[in-house]
N, C-alpha and C positions, 0 to 999 in steps of 0.2 A: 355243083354237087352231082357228081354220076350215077350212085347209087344212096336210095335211100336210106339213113341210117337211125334209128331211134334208138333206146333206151327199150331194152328188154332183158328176161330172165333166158338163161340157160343152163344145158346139162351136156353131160358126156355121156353118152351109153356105146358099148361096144369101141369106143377111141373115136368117134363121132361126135361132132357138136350139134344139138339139137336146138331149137327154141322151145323152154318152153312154156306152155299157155295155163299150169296152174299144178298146186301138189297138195296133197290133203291126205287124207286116211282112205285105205276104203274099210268100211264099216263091217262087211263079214267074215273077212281077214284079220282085220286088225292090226293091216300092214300100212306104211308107207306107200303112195302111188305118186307118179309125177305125170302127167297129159303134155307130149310134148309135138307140135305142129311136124304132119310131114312133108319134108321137105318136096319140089319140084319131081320128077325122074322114080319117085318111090310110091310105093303102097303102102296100105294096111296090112296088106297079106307077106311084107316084108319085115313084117315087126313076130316073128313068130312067138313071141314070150310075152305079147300083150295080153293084157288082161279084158281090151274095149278097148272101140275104136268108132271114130263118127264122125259126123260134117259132110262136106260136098266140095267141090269144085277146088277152090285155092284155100280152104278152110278144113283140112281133113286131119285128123289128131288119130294118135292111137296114145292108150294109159297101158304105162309100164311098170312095175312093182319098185319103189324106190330102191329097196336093195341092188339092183341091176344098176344101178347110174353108181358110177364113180367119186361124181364131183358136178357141185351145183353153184352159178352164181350169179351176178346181175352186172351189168353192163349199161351204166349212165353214160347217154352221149347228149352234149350238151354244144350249140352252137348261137350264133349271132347274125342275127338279121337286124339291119339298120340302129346298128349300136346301141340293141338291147340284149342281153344273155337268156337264153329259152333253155330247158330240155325237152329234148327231142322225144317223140313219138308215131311213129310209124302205124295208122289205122288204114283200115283197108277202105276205097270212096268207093261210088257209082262208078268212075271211069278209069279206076286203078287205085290204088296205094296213096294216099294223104300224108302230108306232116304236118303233124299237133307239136305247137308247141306250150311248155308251161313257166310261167316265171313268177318272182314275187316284187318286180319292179317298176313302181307304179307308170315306169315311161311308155312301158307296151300298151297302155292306155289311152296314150296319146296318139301313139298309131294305129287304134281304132283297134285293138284286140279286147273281143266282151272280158268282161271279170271284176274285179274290186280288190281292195284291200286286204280281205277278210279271207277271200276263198281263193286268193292269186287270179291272175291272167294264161287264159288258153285262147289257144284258136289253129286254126289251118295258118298255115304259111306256104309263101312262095319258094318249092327246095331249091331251082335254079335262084336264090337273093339270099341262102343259108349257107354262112360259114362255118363248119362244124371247128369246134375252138380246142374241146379235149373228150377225151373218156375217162370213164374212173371203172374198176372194177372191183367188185367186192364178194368175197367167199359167201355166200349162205351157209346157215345151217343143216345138216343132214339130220331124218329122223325124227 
């Protein structure tokens, strides 16, 4: 696997695809906001129609008015490591980028990934022993 791929939300602003990291109200507006991760090469000071912006290093967000986003939606990536089916997730480690994976089949058990029954199986996985199998993608809501 080349580059890592997980299961996350996105948006379109400006014909750009962003990630992003979460959408709620803001409270003295009364509007729609969406916080979406910025990319590599850009700033905050490139988001000029933000409303806030924060984090540090490979972690830096700017909150943009949801009206401004086109189109929102989620992208399940879901692959196999030693003939059990995980979805993917992409968390950031100590020594760069991890994959989490999550499943509800009791065989990841076996291969020593924590979890139970009740509250499925997660754990870090090995990306170079993960075969990503498909995507799915699904419209969100606006609004």
């Amino acid at each position: 696997m080349d580059t890592l791929m997980g299961t996350e939300r996105y948006c379109l602003y400006q014909g750009r695809q962003y990630v992003m990291r979460s959408s709620g109200w803001d409270l003295q507006s009364r509007e729609g906001i969406v916080t979406i991760k910025i990319p590599e090469g850009l700033s905050a000071s490139d988001f000029s129609e933000s409303i806030g912006s924060g984090g540090e290093g490979d972690d830096q967000w700017v909150v943009l008015p949801e009206r401004l986003v086109s189109r929102e939606w989620v992208r399940k990536v879901y692959g196999e490591w030693r003939g059990v089916v995980f979805q993917l997730k992409v968390s950031p480690g100590r020594t760069g980028p991890v994959l989490f994976g999550y499943t509800s089949d009791p065989a990841a058990g076996l291969l020593g990934i924590p979890g139970d029954q009740y509250q499925a199986w997660g754990g870090p996985l090995p990306a170079d022993e993960v075969v990503i199998t498909r995507q799915v993608e699904r419209e969100l809501p606006m609004g």
